[in-house]
C-alpha positions in Angstrom: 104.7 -162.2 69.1 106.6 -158.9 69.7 104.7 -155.9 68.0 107.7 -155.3 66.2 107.6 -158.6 64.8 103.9 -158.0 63.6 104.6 -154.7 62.2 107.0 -156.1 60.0 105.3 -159.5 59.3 108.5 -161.8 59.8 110.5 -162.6 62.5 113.1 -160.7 64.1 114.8 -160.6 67.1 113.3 -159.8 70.8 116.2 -157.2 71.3 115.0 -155.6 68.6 111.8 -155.7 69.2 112.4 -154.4 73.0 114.6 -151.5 72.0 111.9 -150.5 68.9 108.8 -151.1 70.0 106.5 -149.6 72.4 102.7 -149.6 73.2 100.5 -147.7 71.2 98.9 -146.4 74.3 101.9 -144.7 75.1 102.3 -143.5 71.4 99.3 -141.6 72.1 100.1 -140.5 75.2 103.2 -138.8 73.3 101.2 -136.7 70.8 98.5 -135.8 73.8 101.6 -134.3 75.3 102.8 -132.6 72.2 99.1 -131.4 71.2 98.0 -130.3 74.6 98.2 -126.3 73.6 95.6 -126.9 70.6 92.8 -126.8 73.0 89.9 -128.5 74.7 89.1 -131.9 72.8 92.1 -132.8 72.4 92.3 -135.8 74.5 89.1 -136.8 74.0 89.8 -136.8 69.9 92.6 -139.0 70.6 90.6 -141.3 72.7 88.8 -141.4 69.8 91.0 -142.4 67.2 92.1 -144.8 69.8 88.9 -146.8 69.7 88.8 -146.1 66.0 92.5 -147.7 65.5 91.7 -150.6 67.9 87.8 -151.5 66.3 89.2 -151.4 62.6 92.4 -153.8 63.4 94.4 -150.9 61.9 98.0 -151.8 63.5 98.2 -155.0 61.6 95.9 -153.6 58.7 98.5 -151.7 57.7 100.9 -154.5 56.7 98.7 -154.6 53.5 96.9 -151.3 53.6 96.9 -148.9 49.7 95.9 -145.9 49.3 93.0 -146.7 47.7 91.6 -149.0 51.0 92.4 -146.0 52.6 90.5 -143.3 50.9 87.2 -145.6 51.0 87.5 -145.4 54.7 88.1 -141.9 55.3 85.0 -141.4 52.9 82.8 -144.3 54.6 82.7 -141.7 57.7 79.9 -139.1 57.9 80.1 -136.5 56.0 80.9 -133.1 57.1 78.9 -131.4 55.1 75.5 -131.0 57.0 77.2 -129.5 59.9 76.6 -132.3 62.4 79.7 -132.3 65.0 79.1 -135.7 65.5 79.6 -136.4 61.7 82.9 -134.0 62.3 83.9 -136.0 65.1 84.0 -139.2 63.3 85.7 -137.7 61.0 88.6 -136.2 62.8 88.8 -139.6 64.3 89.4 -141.6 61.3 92.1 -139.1 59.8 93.3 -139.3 62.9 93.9 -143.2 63.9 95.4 -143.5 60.4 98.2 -141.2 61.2 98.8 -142.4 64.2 98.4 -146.1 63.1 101.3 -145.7 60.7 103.0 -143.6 63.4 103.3 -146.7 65.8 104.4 -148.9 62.6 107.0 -146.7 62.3 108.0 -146.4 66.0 107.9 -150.6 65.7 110.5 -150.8 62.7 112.3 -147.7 63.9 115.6 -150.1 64.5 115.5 -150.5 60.6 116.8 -147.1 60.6 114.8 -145.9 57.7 113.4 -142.6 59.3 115.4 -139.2 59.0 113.0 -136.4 60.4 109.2 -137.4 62.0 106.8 -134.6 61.6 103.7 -137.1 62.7 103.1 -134.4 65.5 103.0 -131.6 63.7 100.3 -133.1 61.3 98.2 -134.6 64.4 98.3 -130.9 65.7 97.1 -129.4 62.5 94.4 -131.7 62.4 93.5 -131.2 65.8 93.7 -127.3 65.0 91.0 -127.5 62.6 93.3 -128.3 59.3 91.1 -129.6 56.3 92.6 -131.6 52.9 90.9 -131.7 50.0 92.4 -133.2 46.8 92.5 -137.0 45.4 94.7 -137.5 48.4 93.5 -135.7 50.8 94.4 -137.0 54.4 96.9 -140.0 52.9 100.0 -140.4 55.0 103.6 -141.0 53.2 106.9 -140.4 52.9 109.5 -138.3 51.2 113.0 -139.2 50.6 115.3 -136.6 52.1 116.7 -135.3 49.0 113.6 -133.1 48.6 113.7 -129.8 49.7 110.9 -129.2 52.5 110.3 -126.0 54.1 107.0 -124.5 55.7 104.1 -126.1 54.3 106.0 -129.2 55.3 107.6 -128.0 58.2 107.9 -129.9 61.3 108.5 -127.9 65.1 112.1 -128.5 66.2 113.6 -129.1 69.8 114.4 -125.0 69.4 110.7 -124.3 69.1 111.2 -123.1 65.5 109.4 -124.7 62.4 111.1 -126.2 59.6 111.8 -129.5 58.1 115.8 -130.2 56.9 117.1 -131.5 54.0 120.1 -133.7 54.5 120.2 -135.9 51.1 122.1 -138.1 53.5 125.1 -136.3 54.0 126.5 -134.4 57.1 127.8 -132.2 55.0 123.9 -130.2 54.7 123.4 -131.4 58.1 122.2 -128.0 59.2 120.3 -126.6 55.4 117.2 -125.6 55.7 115.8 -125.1 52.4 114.1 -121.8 52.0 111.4 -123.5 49.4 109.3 -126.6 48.9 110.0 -129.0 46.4 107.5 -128.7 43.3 106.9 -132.8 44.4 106.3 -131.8 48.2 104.1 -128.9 46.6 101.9 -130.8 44.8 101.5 -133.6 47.2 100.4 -130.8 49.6 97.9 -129.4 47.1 96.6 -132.7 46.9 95.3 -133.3 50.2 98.4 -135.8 51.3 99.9 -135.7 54.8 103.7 -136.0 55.1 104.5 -137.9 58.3 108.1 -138.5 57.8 111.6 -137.4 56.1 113.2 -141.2 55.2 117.1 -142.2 54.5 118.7 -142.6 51.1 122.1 -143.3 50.4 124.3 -140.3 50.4 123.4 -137.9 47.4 121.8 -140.4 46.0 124.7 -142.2 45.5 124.0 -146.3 46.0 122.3 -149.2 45.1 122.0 -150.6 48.6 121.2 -148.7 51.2 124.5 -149.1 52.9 125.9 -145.2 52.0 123.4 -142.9 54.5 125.3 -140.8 57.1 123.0 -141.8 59.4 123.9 -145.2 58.8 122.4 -148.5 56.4 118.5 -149.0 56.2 117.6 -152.6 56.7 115.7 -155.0 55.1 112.3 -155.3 56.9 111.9 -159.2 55.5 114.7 -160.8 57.5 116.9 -160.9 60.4 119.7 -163.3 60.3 122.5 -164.5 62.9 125.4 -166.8 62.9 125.1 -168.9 65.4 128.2 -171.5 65.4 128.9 -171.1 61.8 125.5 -171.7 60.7 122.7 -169.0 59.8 119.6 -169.6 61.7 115.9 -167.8 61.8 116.2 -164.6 64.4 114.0 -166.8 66.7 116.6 -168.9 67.3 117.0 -169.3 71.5 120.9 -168.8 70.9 120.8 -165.3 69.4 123.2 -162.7 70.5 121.5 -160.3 72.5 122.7 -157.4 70.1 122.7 -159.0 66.7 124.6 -156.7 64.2 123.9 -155.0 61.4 125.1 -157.4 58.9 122.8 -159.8 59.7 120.2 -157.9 57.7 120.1 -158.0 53.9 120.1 -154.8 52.2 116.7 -153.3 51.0 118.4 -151.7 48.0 119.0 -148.1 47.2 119.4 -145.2 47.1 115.3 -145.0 47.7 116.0 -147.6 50.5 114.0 -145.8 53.4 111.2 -145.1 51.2 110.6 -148.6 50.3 110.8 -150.1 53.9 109.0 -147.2 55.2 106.0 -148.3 52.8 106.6 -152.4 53.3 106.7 -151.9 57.0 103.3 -149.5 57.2 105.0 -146.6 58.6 103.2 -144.9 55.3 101.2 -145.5 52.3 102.8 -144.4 49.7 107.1 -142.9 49.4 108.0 -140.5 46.9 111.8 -141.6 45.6 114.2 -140.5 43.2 115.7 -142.7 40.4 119.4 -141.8 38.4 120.0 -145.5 37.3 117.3 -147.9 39.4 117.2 -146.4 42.7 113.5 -145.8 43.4 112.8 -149.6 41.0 115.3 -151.6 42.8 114.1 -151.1 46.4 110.8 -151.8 45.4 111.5 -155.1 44.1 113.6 -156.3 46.9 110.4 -155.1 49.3 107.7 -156.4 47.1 106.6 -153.4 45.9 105.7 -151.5 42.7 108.3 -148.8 41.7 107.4 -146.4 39.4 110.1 -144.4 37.4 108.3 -141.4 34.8 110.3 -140.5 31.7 113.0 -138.2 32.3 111.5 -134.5 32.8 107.9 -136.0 33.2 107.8 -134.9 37.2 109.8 -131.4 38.1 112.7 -132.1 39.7 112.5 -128.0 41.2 113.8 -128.8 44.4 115.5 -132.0 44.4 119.4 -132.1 45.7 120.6 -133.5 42.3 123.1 -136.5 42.1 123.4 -136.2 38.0 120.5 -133.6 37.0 120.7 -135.3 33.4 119.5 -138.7 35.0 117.8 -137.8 38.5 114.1 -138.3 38.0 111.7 -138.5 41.0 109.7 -141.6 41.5 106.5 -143.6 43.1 107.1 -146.6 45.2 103.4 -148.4 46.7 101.4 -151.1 47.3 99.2 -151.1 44.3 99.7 -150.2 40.7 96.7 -147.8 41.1 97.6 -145.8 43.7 100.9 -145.1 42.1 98.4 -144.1 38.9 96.9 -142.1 41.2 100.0 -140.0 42.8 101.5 -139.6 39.3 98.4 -137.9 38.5 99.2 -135.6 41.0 102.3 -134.9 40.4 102.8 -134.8 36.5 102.6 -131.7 35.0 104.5 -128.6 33.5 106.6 -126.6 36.4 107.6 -123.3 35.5 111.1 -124.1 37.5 112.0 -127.0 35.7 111.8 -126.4 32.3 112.4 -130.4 31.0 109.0 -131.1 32.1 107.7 -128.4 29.3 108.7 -131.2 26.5 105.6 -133.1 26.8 102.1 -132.1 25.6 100.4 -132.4 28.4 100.3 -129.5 30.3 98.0 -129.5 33.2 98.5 -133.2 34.1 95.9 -135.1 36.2 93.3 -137.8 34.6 94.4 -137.0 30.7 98.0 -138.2 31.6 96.1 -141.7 31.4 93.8 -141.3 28.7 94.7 -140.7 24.9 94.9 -141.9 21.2 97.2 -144.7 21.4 96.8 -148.1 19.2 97.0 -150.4 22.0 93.8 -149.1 23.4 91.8 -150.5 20.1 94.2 -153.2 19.4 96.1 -155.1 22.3 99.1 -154.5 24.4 102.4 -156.0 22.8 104.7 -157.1 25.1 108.6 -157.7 24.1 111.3 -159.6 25.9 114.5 -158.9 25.0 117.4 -161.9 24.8 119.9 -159.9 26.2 117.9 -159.2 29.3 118.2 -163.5 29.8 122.0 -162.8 31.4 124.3 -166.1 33.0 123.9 -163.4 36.8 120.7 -163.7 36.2 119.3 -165.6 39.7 117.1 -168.6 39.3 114.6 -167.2 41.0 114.8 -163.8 38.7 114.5 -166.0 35.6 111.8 -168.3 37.4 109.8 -164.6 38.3 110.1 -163.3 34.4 109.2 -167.0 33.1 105.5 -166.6 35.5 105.1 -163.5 33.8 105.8 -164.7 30.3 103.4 -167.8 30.6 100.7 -165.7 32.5 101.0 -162.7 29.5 100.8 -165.8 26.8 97.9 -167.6 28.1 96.0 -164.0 28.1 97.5 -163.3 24.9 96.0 -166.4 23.3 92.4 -165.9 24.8 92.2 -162.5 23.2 94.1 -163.6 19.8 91.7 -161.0 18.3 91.5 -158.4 20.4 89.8 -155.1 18.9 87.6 -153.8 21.0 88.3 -150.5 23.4 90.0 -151.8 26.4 87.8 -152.6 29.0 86.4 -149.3 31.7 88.3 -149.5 35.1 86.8 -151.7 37.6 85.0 -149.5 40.9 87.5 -148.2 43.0 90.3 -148.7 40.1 92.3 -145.8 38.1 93.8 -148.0 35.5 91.7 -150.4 32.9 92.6 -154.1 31.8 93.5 -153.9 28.4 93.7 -156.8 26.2 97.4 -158.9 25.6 98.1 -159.0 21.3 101.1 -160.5 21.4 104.7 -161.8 23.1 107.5 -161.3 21.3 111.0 -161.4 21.2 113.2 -158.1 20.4 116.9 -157.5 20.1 118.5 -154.6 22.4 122.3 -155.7 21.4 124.1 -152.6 22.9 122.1 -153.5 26.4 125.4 -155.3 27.9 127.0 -151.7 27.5 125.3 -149.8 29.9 126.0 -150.1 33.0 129.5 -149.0 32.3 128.0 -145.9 30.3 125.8 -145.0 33.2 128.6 -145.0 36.0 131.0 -142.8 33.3 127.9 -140.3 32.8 126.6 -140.4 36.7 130.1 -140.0 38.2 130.6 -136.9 35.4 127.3 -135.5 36.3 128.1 -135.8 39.9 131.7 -133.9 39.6 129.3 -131.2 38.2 126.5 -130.9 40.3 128.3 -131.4 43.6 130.7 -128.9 42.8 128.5 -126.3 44.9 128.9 -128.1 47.8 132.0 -127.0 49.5 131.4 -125.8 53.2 131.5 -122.1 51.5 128.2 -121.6 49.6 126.6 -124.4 50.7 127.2 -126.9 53.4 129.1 -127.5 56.2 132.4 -126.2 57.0 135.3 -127.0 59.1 136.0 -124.3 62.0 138.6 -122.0 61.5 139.7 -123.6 57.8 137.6 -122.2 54.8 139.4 -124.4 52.5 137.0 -126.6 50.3 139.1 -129.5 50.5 139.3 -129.1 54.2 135.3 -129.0 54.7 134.8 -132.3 52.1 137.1 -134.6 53.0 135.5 -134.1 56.5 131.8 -133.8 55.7 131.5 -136.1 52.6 131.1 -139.7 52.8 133.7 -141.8 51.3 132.0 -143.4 48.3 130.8 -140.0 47.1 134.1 -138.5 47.2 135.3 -141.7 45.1 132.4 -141.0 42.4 133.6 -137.3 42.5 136.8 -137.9 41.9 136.0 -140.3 39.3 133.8 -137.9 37.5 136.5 -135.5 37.1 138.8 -138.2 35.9 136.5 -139.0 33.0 135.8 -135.6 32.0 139.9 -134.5 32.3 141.1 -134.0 28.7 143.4 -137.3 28.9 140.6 -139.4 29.6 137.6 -137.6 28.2 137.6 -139.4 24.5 137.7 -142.9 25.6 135.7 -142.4 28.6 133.0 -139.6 28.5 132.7 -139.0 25.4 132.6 -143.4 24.8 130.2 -143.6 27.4 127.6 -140.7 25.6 127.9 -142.4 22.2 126.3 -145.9 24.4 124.0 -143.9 25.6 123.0 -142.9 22.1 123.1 -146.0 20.6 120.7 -147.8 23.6 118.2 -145.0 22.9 118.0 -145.8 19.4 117.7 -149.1 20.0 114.8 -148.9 22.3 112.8 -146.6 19.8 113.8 -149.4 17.1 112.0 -151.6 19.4 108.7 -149.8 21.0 105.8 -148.7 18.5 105.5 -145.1 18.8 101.8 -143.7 18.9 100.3 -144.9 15.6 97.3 -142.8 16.2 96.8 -139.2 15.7 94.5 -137.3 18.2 92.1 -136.3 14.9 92.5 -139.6 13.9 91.2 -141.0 17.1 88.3 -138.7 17.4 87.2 -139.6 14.0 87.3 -143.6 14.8 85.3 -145.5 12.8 85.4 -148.7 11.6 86.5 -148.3 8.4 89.5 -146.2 9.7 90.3 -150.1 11.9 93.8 -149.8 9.8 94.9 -146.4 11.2 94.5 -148.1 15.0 95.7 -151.8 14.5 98.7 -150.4 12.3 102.1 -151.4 13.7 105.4 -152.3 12.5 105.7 -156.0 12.5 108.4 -156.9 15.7 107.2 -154.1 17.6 106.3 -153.7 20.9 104.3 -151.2 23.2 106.1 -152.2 26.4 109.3 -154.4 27.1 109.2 -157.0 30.0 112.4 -157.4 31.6 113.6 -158.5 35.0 114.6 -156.2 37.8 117.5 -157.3 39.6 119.9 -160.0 39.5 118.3 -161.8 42.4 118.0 -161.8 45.7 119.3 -158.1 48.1 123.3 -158.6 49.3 123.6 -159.1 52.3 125.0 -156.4 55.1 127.6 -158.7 56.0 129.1 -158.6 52.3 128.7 -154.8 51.8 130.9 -154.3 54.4 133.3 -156.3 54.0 134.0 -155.3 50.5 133.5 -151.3 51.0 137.2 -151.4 49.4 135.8 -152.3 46.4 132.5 -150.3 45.5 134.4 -147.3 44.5 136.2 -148.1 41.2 136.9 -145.9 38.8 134.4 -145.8 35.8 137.4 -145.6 33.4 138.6 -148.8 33.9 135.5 -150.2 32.7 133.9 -148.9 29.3 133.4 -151.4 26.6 137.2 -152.3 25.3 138.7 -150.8 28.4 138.0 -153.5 30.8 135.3 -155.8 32.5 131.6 -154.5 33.6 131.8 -152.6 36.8 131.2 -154.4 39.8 128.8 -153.9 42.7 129.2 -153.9 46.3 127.9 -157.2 46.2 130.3 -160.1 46.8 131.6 -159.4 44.0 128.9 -159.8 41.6 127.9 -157.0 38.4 125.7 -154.2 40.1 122.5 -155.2 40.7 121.6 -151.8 38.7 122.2 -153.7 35.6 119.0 -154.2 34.5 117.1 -150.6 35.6 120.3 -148.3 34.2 119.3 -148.9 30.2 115.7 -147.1 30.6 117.8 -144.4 32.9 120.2 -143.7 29.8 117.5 -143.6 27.5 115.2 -141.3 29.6 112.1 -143.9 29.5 109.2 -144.9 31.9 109.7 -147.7 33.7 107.9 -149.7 36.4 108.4 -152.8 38.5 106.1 -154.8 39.8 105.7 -157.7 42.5 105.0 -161.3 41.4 105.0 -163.2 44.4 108.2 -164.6 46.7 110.7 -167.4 46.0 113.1 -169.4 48.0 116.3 -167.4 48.0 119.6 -169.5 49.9 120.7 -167.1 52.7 123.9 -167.0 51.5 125.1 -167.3 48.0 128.5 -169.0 48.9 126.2 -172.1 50.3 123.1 -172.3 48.2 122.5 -176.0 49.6 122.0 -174.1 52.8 119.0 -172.6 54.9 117.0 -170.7 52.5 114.3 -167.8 52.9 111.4 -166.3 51.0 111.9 -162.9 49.7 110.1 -161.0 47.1 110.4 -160.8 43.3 109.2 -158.9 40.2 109.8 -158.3 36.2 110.1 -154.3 35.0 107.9 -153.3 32.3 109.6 -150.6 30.6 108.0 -148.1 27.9 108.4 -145.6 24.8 109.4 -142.2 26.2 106.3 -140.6 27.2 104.3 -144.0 26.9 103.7 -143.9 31.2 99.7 -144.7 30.3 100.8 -147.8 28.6 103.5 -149.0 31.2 100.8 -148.5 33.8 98.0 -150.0 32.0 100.2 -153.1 31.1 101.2 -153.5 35.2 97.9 -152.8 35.7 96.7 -156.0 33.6 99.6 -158.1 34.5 98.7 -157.3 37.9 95.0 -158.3 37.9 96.2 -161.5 35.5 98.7 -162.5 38.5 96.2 -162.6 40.8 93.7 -164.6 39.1 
C-alpha cells in the first residue's frame, strides 16, 4: 500500500499517492539540509529521531495518536534534569521524531491541499538550537487556521531569508500581510509549551461551510476518493482510474475550519485551533470524525483573529479526544486585555478552575434534553440513526444511576475530565429553532459588510497597479462568494430593507436565546453554598426546574459531506441574498449542496445564542456515494451528535462528552 494511502487510512489513488508522497528518509534528509548551520549534532540527532520514529511505529501511530498518548511519551524519556547528556539526548530525540513523524503525514496528504504555510523547519531548528517548552503542552505539534495573526514567536524563515509567518485568511487579497503581532490564541499556545508546525486552509474569510471557497483552492476529504468510471462510481483502487482523477471526486471535509480538521484526521498534527461564526470549526469535525469544540462567545480572545462577523467569530478546538480539547481550552481560556468580551466571565486566570466549580449536576446527575425540532424530514438516516445510539446509550446509563447523588466520580489516570452520572433524558421544545439559519445568514452577511469594509487594497490588502480605486482592488482580489455575502450584507442593512431583514433577523436571534435559557438549568448552586455542602443542604444541589436540562443533545449535520462534484456545479447558487429568505419572506436558505438546506442548520442556533457547543464522534455509517442513487455503491464515513450548553456551562458540555464518550466505548 502507498504511504499515502496509510497516512490517510483509506484508499486513494496511486497518482496521488506518487505525486504526495515521498520517503521519510528523504524528509529527513530535507530538514538535515535546512538545519545544517545549527551546529555539530545535527545529523546525528536526526539519525536519532529516525530510529526513534521507526522503533515506536510512529508513521502509522499517528493515524490515532492524542495529545494525551503523546505527552506520556515525551515524559516516558529520561529526564533532563540530572544533567545526563544521554538523558538529553533521548530527549531531543523523542520531541524530535514526533515533529517530524507528523511532518511526513503531512508531506503524504499534501494533495489534500490542506496546508497554507509549513514552519516544521523552523521548529526542528529551534529544537536543534537548544529551544526548551515547558507548559501542559509543551512539545505538542498542531495547527492554526490561517485566519490568526502569526508573527515572530511563530515565525517561519522565508525563501527571502527573512522570518515571519503570513496571514492570508484565504484570500489573495492579504496575500502579502504580515501581521506585526501574535494572536492572543497563538500567544498562549506558545506559552504553553505547544509547537506550531503548520498554517492550514479555511474558506475565504471564513466564509463557507465546505471547504470549497480557499484561494488556494478546495481542501479534500481525507476518507475517500471517488471516480466515475463508465457512469458508475467505483473505489480509487479501481485498475480503470484516470491517471489524474479530479477534484470532484473528493467529498468535501466541511468548512470553513476544513484544513484544520484534515490536518488532524490525517496526522499531520495533534491538535488544530479553528474558528466557528455559525458551525465552521463543529462541522468539519464531524465529517472527519473528530470532536469540535466551540466556547461561548467571548470565552477565548479573539485579539488577533481576521474577523468574518466579530459578533459571531469565536475560535475553536478540533482533536482526537475530548480531553485533550479540555486540555487546550485550559490553555487558552482566560481574560485578554485586547479583547474585552472575554472580561464577562468570572473566571479570570483560566486553567484547571475553568473545569471545576459549584454546579448541581456535579452532586445530582447530568440532564440531557433532546429537542423535537432538532428531528428535521433533511435529517439523513444515518444522522438520526447516530443521535438514536446516543439516546439509547444516555438512557441505559440514565437508568443504572436512577439515583444518582453522589460527587461525580475523580478523572480516571491520564484523564482531564470526570464521568459524571446521567439523571435524566428528556424532551424540550426550541419552537423558534427552524428560524435560524435565515437569522444567521442576515446577521453574518451584515457583520461581514462591516468588518470587511477595511479591506480595500488602500489600508489594508492588496491593490491593483496603477488604480487606487477600492472597487478596482476587490473585485480583483476578493473571491466571488465573499463579494456576494458583502454585497448582501449591505443590502440588509440599507434603509429599504433593514426592518424586514436586519432588524427581523435580530429579533430571531433574541427569541432563540431566550428559548435556550428557557430550556438549560442555570447554576442552581452558589459558590458559598457549595462550600458549605452538607447533607442537609441535599435541596439547594438536586434543586432544578422540572423540564430542565444541563446540556441539549442534538445532531450535527444533515448527513453525510457534499460532494466536490455538486459544489461546483452549483457555485451559481451558494450566493443568495439573505433577504429573500427570513421567515415570511421566502424559503430557508439553501446550501451549496445539491440543493439541499445548509448543512449549518443545526450548529447556527448555539452561534446566535452565543453558547458552548461541542460535537463528538460516534462511530461510521454507510453513506450512498451519491444521494441521486442511494441504491448505489455506498461508503463509511463518520458521524456524531452536538451537545450544546448554557452560556458559560463549557465544564458541563465537556463533562457530558466526556461521559458519553467513555459510555460509547464500553
Amino acid at each position: 500500500m502507498s504511504t499515502l494511502a496509510r497516512a490517510v487510512g483509506h484508499p486513494l489513488s496511486r497518482s496521488l499517492a506518487d505525486t504526495a508522497s515521498r520517503p521519510l528518509s528523504r524528509a529527513f534528509a530535507t530538514t538535515a539540509a535546512t538545519t545544517a548551520a545549527t551546529g555539530h549534532g545535527t545529523d546525528e540527532a536526526l539519525a536519532a529521531a529516525r530510529a526513534t520514529v521507526s522503533d515506536h511505529h510512529m508513521e502509522h501511530a499517528l493515524g490515532v495518536l492524542t495529545v494525551g498518548d503523546a505527552r506520556r511519551f515525551l515524559q516516558s524519556s529520561p529526564t533532563e534534569s540530572d544533567g545526563s547528556s544521554k538523558a538529553a539526548a533521548e530527549a531531543l530525540s523523542r520531541r524530535l521524531a514526533l515533529l517530524l513523524a507528523c511532518h511526513e503525514r503531512g508531506a503524504q496528504a499534501a494533495a489534500l491541499n490542506f496546508s497554507v504555510a509549513d514552519r516544521t523547519a523552523q521548529a526542528i531548528r529551534d529544537l536543534l538550537a537548544g529551544s526548551r517548552a515547558d507548559g501542559p503542552l509543551a512539545h505538542i505539534p498542531y495547527t492554526l487556521k490561517d485566519n490568526f495573526a502569526t508573527s515572530s514567536t511563530t515565525s517561519a524563515t522565508s525563501a527571502d531569508g527573512s522570518t515571519w509567518l503570513g496571514t492570508t485568511a484565504g484570500s489573495r487579497m492579504l496575500d502579502h500581510y504580515r501581521a506585526p503581532f501574535d494572536a492572543t490564541v497563538a500567544e498562549r499556545l506558545h506559552r504553553a509549551g505547544a509547537t506550531l508546525l503548520e498554517k492550514v486552509a479555511l474558506d475565504e474569510f471564513g466564509m463557507g461551510s465546505a471547504g470549497f471557497w480557499a484561494a488556494q483552492g478546495p481542501a479534500l476529504h481525507p476518507a475517500h476518493v471517488l471516480s466515475l468510471v463508465d457512469g458508475q462510481y467505483m473505489p480509487a483502487t479501481s485498475a480503470a482510474l484516470p491517471l489524474k482523477p479530479m477534484r470532484q471526486h473528493f467529498f468535501a471535509p466541511g468548512g470553513s475550519s476544513s484544513g484544520s480538521a484534515v490536518s488532524v484526521s490525517t496526522g499531520a498534527a495533534l491538535f488544530s485551533i479553528g474558528t466557528d461564526t455559525g458551525g465552521s470549526v463543529r462541522m468539519p469535525a464531524a465529517f472527519c470524525g473528530l470532536f469540535g469544540f466551540k466556547p461561548s462567545h467571548g470565552r477565548l480572545s479573539r485579539h488577533g483573529l481576521v474577523s468574518y462577523s466579530s459578533g459571531l467569530d469565536c475560535p475553536g478546538i478540533l482533536a482526537r479526544s475530548i480531553d485533550d480539547v479540555a486540555l487546550i481550552y485550559q490553555s487558552l481560556a482566560g481574560r485578554d486585555p485586547s479583547d474585552t468580551l472575554t472580561w464577562q466571565f468570572a473566571n479570570a486566570a483560566g486553567g484547571a478552575s475553568l473545569l471545576t466549580g459549584p454546579e448541581a449536576w456535579r452532586q445530582r446527575g447530568l440532564r440531557f434534553g433532546v429537542p423535537d425540532e432538532y428531528l428535521t424530514d433533511e435529517l439523513s438516516p444515518q444522522a438520526a440513526g447516530a443521535l438514536q445510539t446516543a439516546i439509547d446509550i444516555l438512557c441505559r446509563a440514565a437508568a443504572a444511576t436512577a439515583t444518582a447523588t453522589g460527587l461525580a466520580s475523580a478523572p480516571e489516570p491520564g484523564a482531564i475530565l470526570p464521568t459524571v452520572p446521567v439523571a435524566d433524558v428528556l424532551p424540550v421544545s426550541l419552537p423558534t429553532t427552524a428560524d435560524g439559519l435565515s437569522s444567521y445568514y442576515v446577521l453574518a452577511a451584515a457583520g461581514a459588510s462591516s468588518d470587511l469594509a477595511r479591506f480595500d487594497g488602500i489600508r489594508f490588502g492588496s491593490s491593483v497597479p496603477g488604480s487606487g480605486i477600492p472597487v478596482d482592488n476587490r473585485s480583483a482580489y476578493l473571491g466571488r462568494n465573499v463579494r456576494a455575502r458583502i454585497m448582501a450584507g449591505v443590502d440588509c442593512l440599507s434603509s429599504s430593507n433593514y426592518e424586514k431583514t436586519f432588524s427581523a433577523a435580530s429579533r430571531i436571534r433574541e427569541a432563540i436565546s431566550q428559548e435556550f435559557a428557557a430550556v438549560l438549568c442555570p447554576s442552581s448552586v452558589s459558590p458559598a453554598a457549595f462550600a458549605d455542602f452538607a447533607p442537609e443542604a441535599d435541596h439547594l444541589v438536586h434543586a432544578a426546574p422540572a423540564g430542565m436540562a444541563d446540556v441539549l443533545l442534538v445532531p450535527t449535520v444533515l448527513g453525510a459531506p457534499p460532494r466536490m462534484m455538486y459544489i461546483h456545479q452549483s457555485e451559481r447558487d451558494s450566493s443568495l441574498m439573505p433577504s429573500q429568505h427570513l421567515p415570511g419572506v421566502g424559503s430557508v436558505c439553501m446550501g451549496p449542496d445539491e440543493g439541499t438546506p445548509a448543512e449549518d442548520a443545526f450548529t447556527v442556533p448555539a452561534s446566535l445564542a452565543g453558547l458552548p457547543a461541542c460535537t463528538v464522534p460516534i462511530g461510521t455509517a454507510r453513506f450512498p456515494v451519491d444521494r441521486h442513487h442511494p441504491e448505489g455503491m455506498t461508503v463509511d464515513l463518520p458521524v456524531g451528535v452536538q451537545l450544546i450548553g448554557r452560556r458559560g456551562g463549557e465544564a458541563a458540555v465537556l463533562a457530558a462528552a466526556a461521559t458519553l464518550t467513555r459510555a460509547i466505548n464500553l
